[in-house]
C-alpha positions in Angstrom: -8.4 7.1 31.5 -5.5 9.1 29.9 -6.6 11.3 27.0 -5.2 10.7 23.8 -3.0 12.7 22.1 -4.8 14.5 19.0 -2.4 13.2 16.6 -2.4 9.1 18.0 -4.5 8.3 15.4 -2.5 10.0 12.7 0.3 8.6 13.7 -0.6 5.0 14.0 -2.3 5.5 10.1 1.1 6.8 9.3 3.1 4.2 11.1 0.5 1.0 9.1 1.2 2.9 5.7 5.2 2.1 6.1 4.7 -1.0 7.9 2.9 -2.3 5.0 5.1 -1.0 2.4 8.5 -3.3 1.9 10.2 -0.2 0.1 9.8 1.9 2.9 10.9 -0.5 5.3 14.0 1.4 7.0 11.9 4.5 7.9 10.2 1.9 10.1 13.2 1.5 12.2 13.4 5.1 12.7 9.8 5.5 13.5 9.9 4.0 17.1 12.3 6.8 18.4 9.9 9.3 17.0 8.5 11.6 20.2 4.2 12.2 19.9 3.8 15.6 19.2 2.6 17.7 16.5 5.8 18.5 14.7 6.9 14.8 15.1 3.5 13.4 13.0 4.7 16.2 10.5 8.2 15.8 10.1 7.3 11.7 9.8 4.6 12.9 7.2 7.2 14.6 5.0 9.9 12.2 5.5 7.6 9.5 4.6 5.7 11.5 1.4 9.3 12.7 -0.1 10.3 8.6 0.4 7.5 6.8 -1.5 8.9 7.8 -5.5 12.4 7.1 -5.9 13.7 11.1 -6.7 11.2 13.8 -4.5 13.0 17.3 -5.4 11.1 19.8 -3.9 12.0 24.1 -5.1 9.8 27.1 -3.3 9.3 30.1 -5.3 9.2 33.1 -3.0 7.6 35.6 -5.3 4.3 33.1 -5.8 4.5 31.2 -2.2 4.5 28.6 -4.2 6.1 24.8 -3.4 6.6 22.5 -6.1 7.3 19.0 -5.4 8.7 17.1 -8.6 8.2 13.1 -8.0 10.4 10.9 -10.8 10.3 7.0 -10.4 11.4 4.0 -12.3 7.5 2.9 -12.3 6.6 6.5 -13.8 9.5 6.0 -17.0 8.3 2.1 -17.2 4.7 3.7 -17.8 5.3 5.9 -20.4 7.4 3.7 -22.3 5.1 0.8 -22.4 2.2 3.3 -23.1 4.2 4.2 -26.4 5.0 0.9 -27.2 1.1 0.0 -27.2 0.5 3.1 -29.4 2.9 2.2 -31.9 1.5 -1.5 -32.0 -1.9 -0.4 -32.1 -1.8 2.3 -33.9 -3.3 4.7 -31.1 -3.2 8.4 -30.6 -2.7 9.3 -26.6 -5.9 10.9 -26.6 -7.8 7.3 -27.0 -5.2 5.3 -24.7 -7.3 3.9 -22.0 -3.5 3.3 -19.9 -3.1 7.2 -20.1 -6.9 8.0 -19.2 -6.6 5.3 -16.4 -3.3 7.0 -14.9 -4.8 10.5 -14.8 -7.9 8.7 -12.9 -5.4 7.1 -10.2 -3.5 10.8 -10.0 -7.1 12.7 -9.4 -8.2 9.8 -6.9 -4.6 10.3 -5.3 -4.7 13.6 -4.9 -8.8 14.6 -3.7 -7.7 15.7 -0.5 -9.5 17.9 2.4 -7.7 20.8 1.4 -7.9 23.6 -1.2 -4.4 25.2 -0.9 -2.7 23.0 -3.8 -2.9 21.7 -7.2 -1.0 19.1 -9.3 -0.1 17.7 -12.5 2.1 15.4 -14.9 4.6 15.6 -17.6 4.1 12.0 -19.0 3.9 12.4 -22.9 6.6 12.4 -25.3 5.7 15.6 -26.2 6.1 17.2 -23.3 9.7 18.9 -22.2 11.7 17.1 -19.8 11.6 14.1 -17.6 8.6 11.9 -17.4 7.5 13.4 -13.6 4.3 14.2 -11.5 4.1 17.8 -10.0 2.5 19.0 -6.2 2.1 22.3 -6.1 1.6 23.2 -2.2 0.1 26.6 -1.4 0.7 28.8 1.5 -2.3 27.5 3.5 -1.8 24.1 2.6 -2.9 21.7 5.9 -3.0 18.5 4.6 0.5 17.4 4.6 -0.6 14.0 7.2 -2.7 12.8 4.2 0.4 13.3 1.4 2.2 9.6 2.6 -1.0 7.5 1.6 -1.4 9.7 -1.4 1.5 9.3 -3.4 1.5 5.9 -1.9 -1.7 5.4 -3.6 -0.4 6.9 -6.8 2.9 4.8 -6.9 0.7 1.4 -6.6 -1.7 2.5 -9.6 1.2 3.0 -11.7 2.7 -0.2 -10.5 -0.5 -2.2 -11.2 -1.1 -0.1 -14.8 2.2 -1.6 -15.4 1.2 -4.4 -14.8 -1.6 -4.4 -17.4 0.0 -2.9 -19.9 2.3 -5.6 -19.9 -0.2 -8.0 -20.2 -1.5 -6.5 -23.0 1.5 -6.6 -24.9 2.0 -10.3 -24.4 5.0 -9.4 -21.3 3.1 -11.4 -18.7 0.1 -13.8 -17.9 -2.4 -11.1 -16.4 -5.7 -10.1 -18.3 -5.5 -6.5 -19.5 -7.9 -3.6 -18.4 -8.8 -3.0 -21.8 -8.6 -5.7 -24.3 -7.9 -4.8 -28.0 -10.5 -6.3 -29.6 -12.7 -3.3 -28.8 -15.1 -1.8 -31.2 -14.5 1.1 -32.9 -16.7 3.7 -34.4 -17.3 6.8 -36.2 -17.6 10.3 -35.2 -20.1 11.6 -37.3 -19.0 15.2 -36.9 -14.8 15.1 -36.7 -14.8 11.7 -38.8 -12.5 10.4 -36.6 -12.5 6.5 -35.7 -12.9 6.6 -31.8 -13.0 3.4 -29.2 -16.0 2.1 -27.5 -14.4 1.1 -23.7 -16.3 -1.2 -22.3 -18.3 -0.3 -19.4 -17.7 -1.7 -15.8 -20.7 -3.0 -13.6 -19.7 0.1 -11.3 -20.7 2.1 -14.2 -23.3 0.6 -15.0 -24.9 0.9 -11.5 -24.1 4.2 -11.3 -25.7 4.8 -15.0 
């Protein structure tokens, strides 16, 4: 028997995530010419990872060795805005919007990756400067570029399916929200704050 190149499996995981993904469907035709080698499985990863939002804009910094990827998408701006519109309907402050604390749970999930050489984070309040974006800062000894595609694909769905909610909550569709509205609300005794009481989910509950 043949041995298998180290990367086959790589690439086939690689190959499944834009098969499955109709957005990404014309870097599948490109795929098949693709020789299997090691910068091949990386210059597929990249293509792939810089495809998945809608604007990838990627600037180095010499001085820091530092490579920032910016990722803006449609689903990121549809997001924020329906996030704002729930606020002003329900009279919530960001800090007690389950949406927001749900997004930053799907960007942590996204991006715990076998590596140490990066970091990330997000511009998604109105009070922050600029476009409504996710950042990727990749370090010089950053080795997990092969796992980026499934991440930010990962991250794009969440967002997508948050949307989803969200607008289910505000009456936009037929789905059941994540978090109802007709949750309790209590007291801090110390701030005197009125905070929510989220439900908890049987995975929680198990865990608890």
């Amino acid at each position: 028997m043949s041995e298998l190149y180290p990367a086959f499996f790589e690439v086939l995981q690689l190959a499944k995530a834009v098969y499955d993904t109709l957005r990404l469907k014309e870097l599948w035709k490109t795929m098949g010419d693709a020789p299997l080698n090691e910068d091949s499985i990386y210059e597929l990863a990249m293509e792939v990872a810089t495809s998945v939002f809608q604007d990838t804009s990627l600037y180095y910094n010499y001085e820091d060795e530092i490579e920032t990827w910016v990722m803006k998408d449609p689903v990121i701006d549809r997001f924020c805005f329906l996030c704002e519109r729930l606020e002003q309907e329900k009279n919530l402050s960001e800090e007690i919007d389950p949406y927001r604390r749900q997004a930053e749970k799907v960007i942590h999930e996204g991006f715990c990756m076998n590596d140490y050489s990066y970091d990330y984070d997000w511009r998604l309040s109105p009070s922050d400067r600029g476009s409504r974006c996710i950042l990727f800062f990749v370090g010089p000894e950053f080795c997990g570029l092969s796992g980026l595609p499934e991440a930010m694909l990962y991250i794009w769905d969440g967002f997508r399916e948050l949307n989803r909610r969200l607008e289910a909550e505000l009456g936009l569709n037929k789905l059941v929200p994540i978090y109802p509205f007709t949750m309790k609300q209590k007291e801090d005794p110390q701030s005197g704050k009125v905070i929510p009481i989220y439900p908890v989910s049987a995975e929680e509950k198990e865990a608890a």
